[in-house]
Backbone as CSV, one residue per row, in Angstrom:
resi,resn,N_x,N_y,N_z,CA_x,CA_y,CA_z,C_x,C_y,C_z
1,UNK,147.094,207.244,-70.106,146.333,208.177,-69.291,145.725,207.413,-68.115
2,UNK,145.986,208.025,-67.243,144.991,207.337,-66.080,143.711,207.724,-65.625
3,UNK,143.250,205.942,-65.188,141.907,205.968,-65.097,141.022,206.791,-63.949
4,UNK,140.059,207.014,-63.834,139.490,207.885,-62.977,139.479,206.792,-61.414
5,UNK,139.464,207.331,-60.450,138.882,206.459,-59.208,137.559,205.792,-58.980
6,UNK,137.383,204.921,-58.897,135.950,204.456,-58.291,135.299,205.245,-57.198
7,UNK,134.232,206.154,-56.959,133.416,206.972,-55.479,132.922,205.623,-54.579
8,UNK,133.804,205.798,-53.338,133.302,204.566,-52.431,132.599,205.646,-51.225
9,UNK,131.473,204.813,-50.850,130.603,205.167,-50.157,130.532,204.358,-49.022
10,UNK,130.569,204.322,-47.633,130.805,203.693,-46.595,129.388,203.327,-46.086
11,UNK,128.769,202.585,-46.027,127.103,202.898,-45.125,127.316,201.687,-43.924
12,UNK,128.271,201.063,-43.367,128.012,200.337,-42.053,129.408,200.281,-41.682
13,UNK,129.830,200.102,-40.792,131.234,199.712,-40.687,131.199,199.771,-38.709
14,UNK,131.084,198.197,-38.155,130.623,197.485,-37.078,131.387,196.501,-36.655
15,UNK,131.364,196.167,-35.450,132.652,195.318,-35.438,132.118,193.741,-36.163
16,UNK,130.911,193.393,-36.735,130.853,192.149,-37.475,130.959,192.384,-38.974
17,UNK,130.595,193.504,-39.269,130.655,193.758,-40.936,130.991,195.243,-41.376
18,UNK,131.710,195.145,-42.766,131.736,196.629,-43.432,130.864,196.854,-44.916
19,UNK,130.392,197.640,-44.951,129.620,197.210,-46.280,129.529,199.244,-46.553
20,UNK,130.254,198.932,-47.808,130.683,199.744,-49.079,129.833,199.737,-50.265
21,UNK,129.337,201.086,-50.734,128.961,200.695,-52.217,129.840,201.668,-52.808
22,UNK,129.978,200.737,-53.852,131.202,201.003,-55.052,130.478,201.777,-56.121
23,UNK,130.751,203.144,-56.860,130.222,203.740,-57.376,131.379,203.842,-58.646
24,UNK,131.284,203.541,-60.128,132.025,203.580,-61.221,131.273,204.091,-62.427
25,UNK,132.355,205.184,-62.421,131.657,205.975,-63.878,132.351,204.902,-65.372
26,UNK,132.402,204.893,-66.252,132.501,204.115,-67.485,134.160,204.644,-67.211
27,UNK,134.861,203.322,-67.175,136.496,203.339,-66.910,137.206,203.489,-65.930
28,UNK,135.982,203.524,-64.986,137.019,203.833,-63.282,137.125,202.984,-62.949
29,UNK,138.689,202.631,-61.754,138.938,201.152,-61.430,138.924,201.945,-59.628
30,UNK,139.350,200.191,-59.659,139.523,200.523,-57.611,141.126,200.729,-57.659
31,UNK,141.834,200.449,-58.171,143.202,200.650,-58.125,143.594,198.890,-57.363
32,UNK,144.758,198.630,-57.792,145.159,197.284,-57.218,145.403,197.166,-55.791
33,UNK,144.916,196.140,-54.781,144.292,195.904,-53.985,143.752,194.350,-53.549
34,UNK,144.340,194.150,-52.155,144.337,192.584,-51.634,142.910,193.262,-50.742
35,UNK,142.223,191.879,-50.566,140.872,191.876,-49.726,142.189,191.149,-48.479
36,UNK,141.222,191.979,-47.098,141.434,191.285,-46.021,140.838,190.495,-44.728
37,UNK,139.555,190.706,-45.632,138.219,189.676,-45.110,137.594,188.704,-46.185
38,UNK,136.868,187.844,-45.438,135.993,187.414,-46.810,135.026,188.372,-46.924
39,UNK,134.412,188.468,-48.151,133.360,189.243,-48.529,132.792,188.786,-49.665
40,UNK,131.072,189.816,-49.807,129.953,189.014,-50.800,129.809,190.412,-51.663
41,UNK,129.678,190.570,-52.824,129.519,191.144,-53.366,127.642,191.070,-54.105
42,UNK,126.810,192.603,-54.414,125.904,192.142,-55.009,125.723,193.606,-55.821
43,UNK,125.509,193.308,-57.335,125.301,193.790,-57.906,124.215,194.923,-57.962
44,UNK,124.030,196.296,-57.964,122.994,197.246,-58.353,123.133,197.591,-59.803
45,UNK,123.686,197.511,-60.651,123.257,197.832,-61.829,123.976,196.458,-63.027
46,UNK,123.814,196.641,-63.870,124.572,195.205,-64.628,126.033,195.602,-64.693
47,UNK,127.188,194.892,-64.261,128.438,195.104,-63.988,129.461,194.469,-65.334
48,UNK,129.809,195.252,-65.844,130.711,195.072,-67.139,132.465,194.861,-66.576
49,UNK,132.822,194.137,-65.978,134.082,194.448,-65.169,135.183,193.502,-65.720
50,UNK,136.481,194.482,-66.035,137.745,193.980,-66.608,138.315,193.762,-65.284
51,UNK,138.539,192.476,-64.576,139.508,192.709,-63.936,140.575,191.951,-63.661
52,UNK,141.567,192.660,-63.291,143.259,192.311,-63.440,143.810,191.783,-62.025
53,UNK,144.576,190.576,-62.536,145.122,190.115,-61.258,146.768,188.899,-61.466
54,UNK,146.831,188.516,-60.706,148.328,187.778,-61.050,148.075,187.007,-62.535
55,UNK,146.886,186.221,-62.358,146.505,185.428,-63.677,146.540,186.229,-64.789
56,UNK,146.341,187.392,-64.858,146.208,188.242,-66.220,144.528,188.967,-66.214
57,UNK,143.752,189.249,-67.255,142.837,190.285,-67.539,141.598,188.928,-67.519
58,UNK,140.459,189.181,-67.679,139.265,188.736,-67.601,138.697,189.149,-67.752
59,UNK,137.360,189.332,-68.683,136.006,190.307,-68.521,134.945,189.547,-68.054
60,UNK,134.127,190.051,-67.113,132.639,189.314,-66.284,131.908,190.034,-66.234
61,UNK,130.795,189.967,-66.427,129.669,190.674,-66.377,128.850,189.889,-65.093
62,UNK,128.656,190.679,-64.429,127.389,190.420,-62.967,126.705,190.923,-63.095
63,UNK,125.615,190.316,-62.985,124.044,191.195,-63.890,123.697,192.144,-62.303
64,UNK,123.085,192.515,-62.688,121.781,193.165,-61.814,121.436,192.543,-60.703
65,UNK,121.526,192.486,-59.367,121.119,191.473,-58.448,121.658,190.263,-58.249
66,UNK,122.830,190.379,-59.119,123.467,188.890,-58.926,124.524,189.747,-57.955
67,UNK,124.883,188.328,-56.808,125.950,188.124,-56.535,126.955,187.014,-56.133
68,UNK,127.792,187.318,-55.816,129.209,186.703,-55.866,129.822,186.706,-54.401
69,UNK,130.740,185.438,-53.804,131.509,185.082,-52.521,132.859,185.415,-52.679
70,UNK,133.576,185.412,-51.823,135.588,185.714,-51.615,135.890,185.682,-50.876
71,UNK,136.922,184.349,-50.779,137.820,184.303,-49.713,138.822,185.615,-49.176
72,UNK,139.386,185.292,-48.151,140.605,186.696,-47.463,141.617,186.540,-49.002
73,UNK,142.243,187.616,-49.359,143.907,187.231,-49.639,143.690,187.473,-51.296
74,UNK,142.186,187.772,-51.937,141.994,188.116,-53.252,142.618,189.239,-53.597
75,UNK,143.899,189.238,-54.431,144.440,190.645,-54.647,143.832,190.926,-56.286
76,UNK,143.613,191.917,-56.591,143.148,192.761,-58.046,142.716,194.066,-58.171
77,UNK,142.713,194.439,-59.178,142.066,195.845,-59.688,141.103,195.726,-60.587
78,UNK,139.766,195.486,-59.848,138.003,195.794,-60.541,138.160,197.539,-61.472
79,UNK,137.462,196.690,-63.014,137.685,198.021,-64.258,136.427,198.344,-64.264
80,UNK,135.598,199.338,-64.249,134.437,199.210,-65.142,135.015,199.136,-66.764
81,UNK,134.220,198.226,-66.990,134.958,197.901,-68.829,133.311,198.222,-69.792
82,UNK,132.304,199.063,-69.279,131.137,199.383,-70.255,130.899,200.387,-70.554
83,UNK,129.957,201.269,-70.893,130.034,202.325,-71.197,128.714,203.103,-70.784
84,UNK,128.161,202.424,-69.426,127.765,203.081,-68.557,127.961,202.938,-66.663
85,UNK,127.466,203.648,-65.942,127.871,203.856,-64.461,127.960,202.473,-64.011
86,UNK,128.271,201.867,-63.321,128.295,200.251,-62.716,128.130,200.848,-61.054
87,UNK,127.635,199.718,-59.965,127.965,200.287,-59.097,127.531,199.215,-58.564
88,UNK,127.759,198.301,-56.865,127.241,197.088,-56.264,127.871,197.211,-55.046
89,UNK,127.047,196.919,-54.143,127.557,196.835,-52.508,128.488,195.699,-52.095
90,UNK,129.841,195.798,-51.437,130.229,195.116,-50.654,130.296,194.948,-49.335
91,UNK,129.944,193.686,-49.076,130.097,193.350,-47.714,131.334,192.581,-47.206
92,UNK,132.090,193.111,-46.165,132.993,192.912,-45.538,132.662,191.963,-44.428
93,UNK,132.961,190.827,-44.375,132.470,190.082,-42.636,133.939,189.589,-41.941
94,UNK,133.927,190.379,-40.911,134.883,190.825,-40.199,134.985,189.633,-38.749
């Protein structure tokens, strides 16, 4: 069965940055997907995330306020893997 979509929400998008918040109900993914900037990721709620990529599966949890860096050229599909809403802003620097 397939998984539900992630609700992406756009709030800047400038010619220096794009910044997205990612909204996931319990099992929604982004669908597979290469980054084409670097970008910072930061957590709004504690992030339970399966995600899949050439290497195979992984589970990480990003707490609350934590965040995370990425080079251009990261290809994967972010899971929510918990069993409540997840959701964290990305920034795009363009």
């Amino acid at each position: 069965m397939p998984r539900p979509a992630v609700e992406l929400t756009q709030l800047v998008d400038n010619e220096r940055v794009r910044v997205t918040r990612f909204n996931f109900s319990p099992g929604a993914e982004t669908g597979w997907h290469e980054h084409g900037m670097d970008y910072v990721i930061t957590a709004l709620t504690d992030c339970h995330m399966l995600l899949v990529d050439d290497a195979g599966e992984r589970r990480v949890l990003v707490a609350r306020g934590e965040c995370y860096y990425r080079e251009t050229g990261i290809k994967h599909n972010v899971i929510n893997d918990g069993d409540r809403e997840m959701s964290f802003v990305e920034v795009e620097l363009k």
